[in-house]
C-alpha positions as CSV (number, residue, x, y, z in Angstrom):
1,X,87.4,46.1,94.5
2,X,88.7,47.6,91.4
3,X,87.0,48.2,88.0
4,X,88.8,48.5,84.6
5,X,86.8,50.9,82.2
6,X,88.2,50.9,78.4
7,X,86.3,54.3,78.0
8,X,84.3,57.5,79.2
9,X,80.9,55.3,79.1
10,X,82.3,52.4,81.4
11,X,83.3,54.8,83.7
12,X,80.0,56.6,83.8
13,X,77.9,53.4,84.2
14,X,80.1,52.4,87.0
15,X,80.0,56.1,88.9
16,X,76.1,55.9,88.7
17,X,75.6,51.9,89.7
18,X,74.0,51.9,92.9
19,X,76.9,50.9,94.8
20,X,80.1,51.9,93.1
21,X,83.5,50.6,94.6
22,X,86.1,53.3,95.9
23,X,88.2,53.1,92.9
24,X,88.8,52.0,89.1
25,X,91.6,52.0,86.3
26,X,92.2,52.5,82.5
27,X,92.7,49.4,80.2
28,X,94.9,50.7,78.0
29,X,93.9,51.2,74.5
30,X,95.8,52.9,71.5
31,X,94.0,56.0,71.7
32,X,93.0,58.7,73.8
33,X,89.5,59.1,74.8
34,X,87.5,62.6,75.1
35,X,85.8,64.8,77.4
36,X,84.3,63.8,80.1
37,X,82.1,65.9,83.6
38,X,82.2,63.9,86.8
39,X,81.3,66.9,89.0
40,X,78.1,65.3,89.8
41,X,80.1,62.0,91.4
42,X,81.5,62.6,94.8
43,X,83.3,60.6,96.9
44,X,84.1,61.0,101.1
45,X,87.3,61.9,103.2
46,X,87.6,58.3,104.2
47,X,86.0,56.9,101.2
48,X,87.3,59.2,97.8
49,X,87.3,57.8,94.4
50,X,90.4,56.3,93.0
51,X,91.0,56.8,89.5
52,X,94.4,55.8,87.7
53,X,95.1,56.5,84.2
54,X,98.1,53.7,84.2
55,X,99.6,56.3,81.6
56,X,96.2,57.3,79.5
57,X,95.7,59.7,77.1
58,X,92.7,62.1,77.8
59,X,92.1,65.2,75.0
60,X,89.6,66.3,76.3
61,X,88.4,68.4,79.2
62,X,88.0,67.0,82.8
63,X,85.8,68.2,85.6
64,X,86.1,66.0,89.0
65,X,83.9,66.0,91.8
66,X,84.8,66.3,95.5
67,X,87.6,63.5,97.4
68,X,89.0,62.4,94.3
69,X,91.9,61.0,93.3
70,X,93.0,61.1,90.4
71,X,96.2,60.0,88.8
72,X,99.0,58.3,86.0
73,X,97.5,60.5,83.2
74,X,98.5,62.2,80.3
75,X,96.7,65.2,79.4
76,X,96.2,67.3,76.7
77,X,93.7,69.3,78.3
78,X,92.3,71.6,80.6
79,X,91.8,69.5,84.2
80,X,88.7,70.9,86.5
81,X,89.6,69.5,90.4
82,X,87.3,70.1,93.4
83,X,87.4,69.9,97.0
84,X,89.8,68.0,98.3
85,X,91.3,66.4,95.2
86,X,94.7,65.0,94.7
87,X,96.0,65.0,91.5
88,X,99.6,62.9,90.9
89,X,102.1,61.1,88.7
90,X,100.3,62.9,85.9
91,X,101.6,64.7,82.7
92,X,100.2,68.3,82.1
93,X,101.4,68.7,78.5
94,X,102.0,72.2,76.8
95,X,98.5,74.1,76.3
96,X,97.1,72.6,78.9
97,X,95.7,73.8,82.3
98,X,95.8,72.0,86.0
99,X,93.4,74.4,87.1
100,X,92.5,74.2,90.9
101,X,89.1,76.7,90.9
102,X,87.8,79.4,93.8
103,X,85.9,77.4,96.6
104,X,87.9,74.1,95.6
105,X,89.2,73.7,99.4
106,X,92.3,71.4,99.9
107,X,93.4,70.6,96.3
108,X,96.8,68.7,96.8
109,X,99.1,67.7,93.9
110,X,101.9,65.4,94.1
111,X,104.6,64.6,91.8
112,X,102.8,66.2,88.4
113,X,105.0,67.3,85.9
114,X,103.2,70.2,84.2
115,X,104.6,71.6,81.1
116,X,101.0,73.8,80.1
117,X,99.6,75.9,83.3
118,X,98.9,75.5,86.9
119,X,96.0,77.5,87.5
120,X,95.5,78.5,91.0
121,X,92.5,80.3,92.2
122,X,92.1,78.5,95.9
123,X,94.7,77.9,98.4
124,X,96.0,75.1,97.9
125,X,96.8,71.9,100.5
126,X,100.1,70.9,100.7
127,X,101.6,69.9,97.6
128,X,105.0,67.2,96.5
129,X,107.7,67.6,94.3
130,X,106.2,68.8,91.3
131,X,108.3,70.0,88.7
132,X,106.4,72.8,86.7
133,X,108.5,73.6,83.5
134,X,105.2,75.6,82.7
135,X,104.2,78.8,84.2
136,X,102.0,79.4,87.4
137,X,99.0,81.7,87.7
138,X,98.1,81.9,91.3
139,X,95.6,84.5,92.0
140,X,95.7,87.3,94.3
141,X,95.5,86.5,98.1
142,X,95.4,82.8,97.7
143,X,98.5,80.4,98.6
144,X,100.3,77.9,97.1
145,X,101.6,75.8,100.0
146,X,104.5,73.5,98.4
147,X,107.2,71.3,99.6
148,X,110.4,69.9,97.3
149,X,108.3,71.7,94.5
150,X,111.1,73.2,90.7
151,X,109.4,76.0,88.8
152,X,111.1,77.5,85.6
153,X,109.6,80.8,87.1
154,X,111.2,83.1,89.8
155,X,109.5,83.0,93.2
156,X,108.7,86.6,92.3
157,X,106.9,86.4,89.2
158,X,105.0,83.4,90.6
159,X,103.7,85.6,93.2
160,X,103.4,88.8,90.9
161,X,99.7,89.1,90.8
162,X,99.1,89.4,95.3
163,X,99.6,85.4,96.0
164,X,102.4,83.4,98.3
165,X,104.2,80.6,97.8
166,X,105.3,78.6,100.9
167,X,106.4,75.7,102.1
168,X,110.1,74.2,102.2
169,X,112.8,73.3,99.5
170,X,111.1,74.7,96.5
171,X,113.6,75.8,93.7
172,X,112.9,78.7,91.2
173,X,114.2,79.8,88.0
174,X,115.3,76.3,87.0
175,X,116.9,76.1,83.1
176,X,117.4,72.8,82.8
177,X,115.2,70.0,84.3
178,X,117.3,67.3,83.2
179,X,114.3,65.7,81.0
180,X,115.2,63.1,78.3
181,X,113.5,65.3,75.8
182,X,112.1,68.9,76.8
183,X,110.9,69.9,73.1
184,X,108.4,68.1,71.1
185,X,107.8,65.4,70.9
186,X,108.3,66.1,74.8
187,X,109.5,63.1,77.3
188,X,109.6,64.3,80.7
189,X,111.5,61.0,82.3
190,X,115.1,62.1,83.2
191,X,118.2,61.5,82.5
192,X,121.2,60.4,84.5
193,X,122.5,64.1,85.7
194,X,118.9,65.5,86.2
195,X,118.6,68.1,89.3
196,X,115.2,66.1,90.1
197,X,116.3,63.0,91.0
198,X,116.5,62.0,94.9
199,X,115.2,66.1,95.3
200,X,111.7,64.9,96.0
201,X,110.2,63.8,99.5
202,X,108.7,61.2,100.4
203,X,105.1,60.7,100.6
204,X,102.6,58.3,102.6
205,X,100.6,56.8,99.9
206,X,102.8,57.0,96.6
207,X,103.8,53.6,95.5
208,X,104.7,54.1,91.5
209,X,105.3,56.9,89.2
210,X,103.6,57.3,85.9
211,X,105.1,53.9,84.5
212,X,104.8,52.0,87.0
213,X,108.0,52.3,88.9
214,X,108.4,51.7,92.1
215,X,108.5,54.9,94.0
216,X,110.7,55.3,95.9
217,X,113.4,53.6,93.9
218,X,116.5,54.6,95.9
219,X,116.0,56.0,99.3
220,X,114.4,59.1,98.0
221,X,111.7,60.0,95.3
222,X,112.3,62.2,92.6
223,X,111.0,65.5,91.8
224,X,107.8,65.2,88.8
225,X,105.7,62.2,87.3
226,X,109.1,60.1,86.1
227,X,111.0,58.0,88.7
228,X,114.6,57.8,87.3
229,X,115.6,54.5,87.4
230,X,118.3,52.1,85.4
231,X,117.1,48.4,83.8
232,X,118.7,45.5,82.2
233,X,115.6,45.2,79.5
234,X,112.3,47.0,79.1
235,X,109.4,46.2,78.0
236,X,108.2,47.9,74.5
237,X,105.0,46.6,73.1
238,X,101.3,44.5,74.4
239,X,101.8,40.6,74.2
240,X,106.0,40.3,74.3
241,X,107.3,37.4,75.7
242,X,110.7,36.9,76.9
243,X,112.5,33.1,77.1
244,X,115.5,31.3,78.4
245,X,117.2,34.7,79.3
246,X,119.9,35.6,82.2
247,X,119.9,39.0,83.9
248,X,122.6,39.1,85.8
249,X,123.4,43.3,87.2
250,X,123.8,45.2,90.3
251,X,121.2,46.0,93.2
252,X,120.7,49.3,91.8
253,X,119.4,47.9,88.6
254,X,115.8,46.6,87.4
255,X,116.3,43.7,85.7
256,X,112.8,43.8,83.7
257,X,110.2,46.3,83.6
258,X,107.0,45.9,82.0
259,X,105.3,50.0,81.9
260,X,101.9,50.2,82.8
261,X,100.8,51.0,79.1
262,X,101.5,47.4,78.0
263,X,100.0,44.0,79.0
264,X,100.2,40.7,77.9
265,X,103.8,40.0,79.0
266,X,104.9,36.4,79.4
267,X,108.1,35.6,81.2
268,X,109.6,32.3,80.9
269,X,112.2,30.5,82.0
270,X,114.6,33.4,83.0
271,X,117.4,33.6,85.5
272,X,117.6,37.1,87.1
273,X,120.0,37.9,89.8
274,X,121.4,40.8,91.5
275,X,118.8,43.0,90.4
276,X,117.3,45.4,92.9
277,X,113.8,44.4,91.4
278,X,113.7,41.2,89.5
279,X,110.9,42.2,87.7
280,X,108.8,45.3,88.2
281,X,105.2,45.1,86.7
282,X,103.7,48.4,85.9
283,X,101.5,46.4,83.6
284,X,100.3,42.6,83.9
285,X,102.9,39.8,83.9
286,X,102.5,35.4,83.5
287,X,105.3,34.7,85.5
288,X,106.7,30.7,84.6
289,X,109.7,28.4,85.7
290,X,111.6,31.6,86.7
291,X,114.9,32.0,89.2
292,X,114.6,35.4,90.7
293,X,117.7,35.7,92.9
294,X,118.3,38.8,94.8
295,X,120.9,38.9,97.9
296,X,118.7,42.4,99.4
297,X,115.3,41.5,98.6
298,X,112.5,42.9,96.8
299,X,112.3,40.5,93.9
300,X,109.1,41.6,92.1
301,X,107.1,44.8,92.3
302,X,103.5,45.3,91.5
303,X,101.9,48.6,90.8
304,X,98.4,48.6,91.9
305,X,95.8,47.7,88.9
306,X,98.7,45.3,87.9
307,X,98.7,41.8,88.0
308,X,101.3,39.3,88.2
309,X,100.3,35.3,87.7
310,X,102.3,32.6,88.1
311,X,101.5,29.6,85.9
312,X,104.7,27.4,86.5
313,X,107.2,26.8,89.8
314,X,109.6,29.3,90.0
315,X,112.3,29.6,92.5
316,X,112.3,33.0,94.0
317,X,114.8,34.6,97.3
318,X,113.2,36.9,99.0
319,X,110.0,39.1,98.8
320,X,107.5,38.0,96.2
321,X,105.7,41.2,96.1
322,X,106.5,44.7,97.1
323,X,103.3,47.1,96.4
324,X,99.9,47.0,95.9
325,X,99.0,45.0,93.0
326,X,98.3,41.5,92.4
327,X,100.0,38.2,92.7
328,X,98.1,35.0,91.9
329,X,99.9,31.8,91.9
330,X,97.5,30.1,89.3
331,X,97.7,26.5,91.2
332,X,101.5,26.6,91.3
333,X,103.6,27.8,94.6
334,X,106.9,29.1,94.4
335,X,110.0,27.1,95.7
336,X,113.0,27.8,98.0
337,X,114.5,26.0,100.1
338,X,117.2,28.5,101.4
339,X,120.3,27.2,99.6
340,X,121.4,28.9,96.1
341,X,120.8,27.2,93.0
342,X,123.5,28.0,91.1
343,X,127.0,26.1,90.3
344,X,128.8,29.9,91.0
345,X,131.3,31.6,91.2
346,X,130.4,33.3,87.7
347,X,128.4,30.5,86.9
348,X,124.7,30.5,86.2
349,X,124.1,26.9,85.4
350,X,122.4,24.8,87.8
351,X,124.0,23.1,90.8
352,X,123.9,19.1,91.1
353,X,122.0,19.3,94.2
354,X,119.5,22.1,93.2
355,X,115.9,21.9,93.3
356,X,115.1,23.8,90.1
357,X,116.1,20.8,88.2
358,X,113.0,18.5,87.2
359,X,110.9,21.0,89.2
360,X,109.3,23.1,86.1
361,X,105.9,23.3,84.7
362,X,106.2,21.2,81.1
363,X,103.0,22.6,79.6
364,X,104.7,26.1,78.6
365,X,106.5,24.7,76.3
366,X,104.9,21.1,75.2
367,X,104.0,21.8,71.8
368,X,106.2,24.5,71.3
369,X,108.2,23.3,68.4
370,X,112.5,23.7,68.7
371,X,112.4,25.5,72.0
372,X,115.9,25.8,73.4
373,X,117.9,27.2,77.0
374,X,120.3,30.1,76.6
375,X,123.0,27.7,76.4
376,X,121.5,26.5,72.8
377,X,120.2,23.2,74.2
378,X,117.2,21.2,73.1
379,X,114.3,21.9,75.2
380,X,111.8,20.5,72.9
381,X,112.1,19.1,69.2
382,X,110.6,19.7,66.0
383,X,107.2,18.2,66.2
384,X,107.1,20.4,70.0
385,X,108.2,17.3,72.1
386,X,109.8,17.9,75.6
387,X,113.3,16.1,74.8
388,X,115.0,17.1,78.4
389,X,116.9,15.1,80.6
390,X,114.0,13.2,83.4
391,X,111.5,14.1,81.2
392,X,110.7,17.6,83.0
393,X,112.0,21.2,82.0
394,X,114.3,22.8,84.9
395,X,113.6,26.1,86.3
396,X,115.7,29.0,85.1
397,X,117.5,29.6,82.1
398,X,119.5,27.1,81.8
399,X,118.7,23.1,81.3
400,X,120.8,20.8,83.5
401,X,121.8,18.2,81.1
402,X,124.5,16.1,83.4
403,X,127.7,17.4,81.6
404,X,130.6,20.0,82.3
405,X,129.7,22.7,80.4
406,X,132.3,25.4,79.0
407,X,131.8,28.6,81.1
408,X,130.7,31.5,78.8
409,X,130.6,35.3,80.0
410,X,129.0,38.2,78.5
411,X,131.3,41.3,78.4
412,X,130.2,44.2,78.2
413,X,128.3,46.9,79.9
414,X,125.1,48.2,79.1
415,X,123.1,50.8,81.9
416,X,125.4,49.5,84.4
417,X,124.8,45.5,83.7
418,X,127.5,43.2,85.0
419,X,126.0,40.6,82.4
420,X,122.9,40.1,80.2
421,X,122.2,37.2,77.7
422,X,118.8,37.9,76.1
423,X,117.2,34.5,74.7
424,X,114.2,34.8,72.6
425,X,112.2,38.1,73.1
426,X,108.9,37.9,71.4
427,X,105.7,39.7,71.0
428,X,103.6,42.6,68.7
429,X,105.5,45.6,69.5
């Protein structure tokens, strides 16, 4: 089982309990924490020690023991692996050193983006799609095996000082990486026409980048700690909530996604349909009264150390999770009977017949004071009274209320969206 350390200390008791488990995560916090010398901590080939940042800040220096693995950081420092580390999805930022040291056997890196230096005194296992706008320093007589790996650097200056570079589909002397910003204040996601994206291979084991995205998102993962990726809305603070809101886009599109950094996220009431991921939770999600309706499956996603819960009915196609997080139903089950819920075509409002009317969970909003659907009607009244037709909210983002409604659209294209209404977004951002 997991652990969640909010700092250095946590993570120290737990390394030198009696009996620690095989892995732990970073609650995320609005600062970085310092240095910190787990050498003395090893884990085993079948058993190594699981550590994910979910996007963390560390400034100060890191030295590992052996079978770690370590990933989702930022650093602004000088990382110390041992044998038979794995370090991945992880941001080494300008001035800082990835350093993999003489008699640190089978050091493997995935899917780093590494902007300071990888310093490379052992050979090296093999290593994924990293993309290394940096510089390289292997020593003499050592090799970097690599696979689907971009250097800025030629392959001969790389290998200047006696060392080889091998392996297949690497690409030197790369100008432009395609990153959405490659000069401070850096940000190494990518943009549309980046040389990265679907370059990478893929990977047993690597479920989500950096942010939580699911990896791979297309057929292929991308080169570096970024998975490119397009989204009808994303999620840009702890503790937002989003209500009585259609996503309506295209099966390449997420329709939410909540980053790893940020928890706290309440979704309510939302319609999302023809989104490739409904929702995918980097960080933790309340899922409630919710359609998710996706004709080629894959309705939520869950990054490990994630958790969604449902705490009302919600009405969802196909899979209900896709990764390794969590998904706890909080009392409540999720409905489908196999027939769509919608009036269609072009039509989000409920059908007659469907069972997502008088099928919600009341408490989200009893006592919630002039809550209304995306259509502007009355979901509760001033003093926080449920005021709906049967006495019990619908599921989805729009109230049945027994009469013809005028059929609005949405034009427009934003990222690719067919159509978004956004209802009431809340939250500390």
């Amino acid at each position: 089982m997991n652990r969640e350390f909010d700092s250095v200390h946590t993570m120290s008791l737990w390394l030198t309990s009696a009996s620690p488990s095989p892995g732990g995560y970073f609650k995320w916090i609005d600062h970085a924490i310092d240095s910190f010398n787990i050498s003395a901590y090893n884990g085993t080939q079948g058993n190594p020690i699981i550590l994910n940042g979910r996007g963390f800040k560390i400034k100060g220096d890191q030295t590992y023991g052996d079978n770690y693995i370590t990933k989702n950081f930022t650093h602004g420092s000088t990382i110390t692996m041992s044998t038979s580390g794995t370090h991945q999805y992880s941001i080494v930022s300008a001035g800082s050193t990835l350093h993999i040291p003489e008699g640190a056997t089978c050091c493997r890196v995935y899917n780093d983006t590494i902007q300071g230096t990888w310093d490379i005194d052992e050979t090296t296992g093999d290593c994924y799609n990293v993309a290394v706008p940096g510089t390289v320093e292997l020593a003499n007589n050592k090799t970097l095996n690599c696979n689907n790996c971009y250097f800025s650097e030629t392959e001969a200056t790389i290998e200047t000082p006696g060392g080889t570079v091998t392996g297949n589909n690497n690409q030197f002397s790369i100008i432009d990486f395609g990153f959405t910003a490659s000069a401070s204040p850096y940000d190494f996601s990518l943009t549309s026409g980046s040389c990265l994206i679907d370059s990478g291979v893929n990977t047993p084991g690597l479920s989500a980048d950096i942010y939580g995205i699911k990896v791979p998102f297309n057929n292929t993962p991308d080169v570096g700690a970024y998975e490119y990726y397009d989204s009808l809305f994303t999620i840009t603070g702890n503790n937002t909530e989003i209500n009585y809101s259609t996503f309506d886009g295209q099966n390449e599109i997420i329709g939410i996604v909540v980053p790893s950094i940020y928890s706290g996220t309440k979704i309510q009431n939302i319609t999302a349909i023809g989104c490739k991921l409904g929702i995918n939770a980097g960080g933790d999600v309340e899922l409630s009264n919710s359609i998710l309706w996706n004709e080629t499956g894959n309705d939520i996603f869950i990054n490990e150390s994630s958790e969604v819960t449902v705490s009302g009915a919600n009405y969802i196609q196909d899979s209900v999770k896709v990764g390794d997080g969590s998904y706890t139903t909080g009392g409540y089950t999720t409905t489908w009977n196999g027939s769509d819920p919608f009036r269609r075509p072009n039509d989000l409002n409920l059908d007659i017949n469907s069972t997502c009317i008088n099928t919600g969970n009341n408490s989200i909003w009893s006592g919630v004071v002039d809550v209304t659907d995306v259509d502007s009607e009355n979901i509760t009244d001033s003093s926080g009274n449920i005021v709906v037709p049967g006495g019990t909210v619908d599921i989805g983002a729009y109230e049945k209320y027994w009469k013809e409604k005028i059929t609005k659209t949405y034009p427009g294209k934003i990222l690719g969206i067919t159509r978004v209404k956004i209802g009431k977004v809340m939250g500390r951002q």
